[in-house]
Residue, then its C-alpha position, 0 to 999 in steps of 0.5 A: x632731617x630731609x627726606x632724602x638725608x633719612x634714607x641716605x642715612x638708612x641706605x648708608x647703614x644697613x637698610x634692606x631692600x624691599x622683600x617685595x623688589x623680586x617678586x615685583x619682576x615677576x608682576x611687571x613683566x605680566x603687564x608689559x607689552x613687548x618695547x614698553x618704556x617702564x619707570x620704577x618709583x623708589x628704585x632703592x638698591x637697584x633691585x627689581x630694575x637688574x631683575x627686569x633687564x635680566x628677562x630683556x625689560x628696560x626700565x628706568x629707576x628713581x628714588x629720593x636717595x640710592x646708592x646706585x649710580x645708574x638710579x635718578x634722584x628724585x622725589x616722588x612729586x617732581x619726575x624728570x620726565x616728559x608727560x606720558x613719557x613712559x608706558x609703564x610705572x611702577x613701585x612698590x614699599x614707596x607710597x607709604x614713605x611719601x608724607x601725606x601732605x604730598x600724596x596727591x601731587x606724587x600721584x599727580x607727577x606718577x600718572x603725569x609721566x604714565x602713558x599706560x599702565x601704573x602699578x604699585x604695591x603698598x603697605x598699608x601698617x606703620x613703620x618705625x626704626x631707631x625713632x624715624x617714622x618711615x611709613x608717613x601715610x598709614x592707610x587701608x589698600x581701599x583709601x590708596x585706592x580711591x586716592x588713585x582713582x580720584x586723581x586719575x583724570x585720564x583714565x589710566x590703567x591702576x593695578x594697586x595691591x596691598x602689600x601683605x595680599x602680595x607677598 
């Protein structure tokens, strides 16, 4: 089974959106400035992107699968977007889905398409539903961290938050 056939599976029958994708608004909105260009990775149901369009924040959303019209599929490691064509990226409850094998390109794509500013809050524990590993890369807040810093060439803002230090 794909990726994307996972999570269409997962979203088709029952699969919560993330406990984070409120509270997700609220540390968005502390970091952009004013007519910023913002990309949500792993948008799920829409949540966090409804949430900052509520408060006046245009972002775009993309995920590998959603049910919601107005998100852009795609993976994580291959962004429709232009380099530096957002301020802004965000994500968080994604990294840790992306098989370890194409961390470094997602990355990659992320800081390519980031202009500014890239923040992303991950969990850092395994995840197993129904047989289905869904946290492919289990790693401490520390190695995502470094990871981050190792890749980013221009040195672009990285606010990178473990995910219990954030709920």
């Amino acid at each position: 089974m794909t990726e994307r056939e996972v999570y269409q599976k997962m979203w088709t029958t029952g699969y919560k959106r993330s406990q984070c994708a409120v509270p997700l608004v609220e540390l968005v909105k502390k970091h952009i400035k004013a007519g910023e260009k913002a990309i949500e990775i792993g948008s799920g149901d829409g949540t966090t992107i409804r949430g900052l369009e509520a408060i006046g924040i245009k972002a775009t959303g993309t995920d590998i699968y959603s049910t919601n019209s107005s998100i852009i599929e795609c993976p994580a490691d291959n962004i429709p977007f232009g380099d530096d064509f957002f301020d802004v990226s965000f994500s968080t409850d994604v990294l840790e889905h992306i098989p370890t094998s194409l961390v470094d390109d997602s990355i990659r794509e992320i800081l390519r398409v980031t202009s500014r500013l890239s923040i992303h809050v991950i969990a850092c524990w395994g995840d197993e539903r129904d047989g289905i590993v869904l946290h492919k890369t289990v790693q401490k807040i520390a190695w995502w961290k470094d990871k981050f810093n190792s890749l980013n060439t221009e040195n672009k803002e990285l606010v990178i938050i473990d995910r219990d230090a954030f709920l």
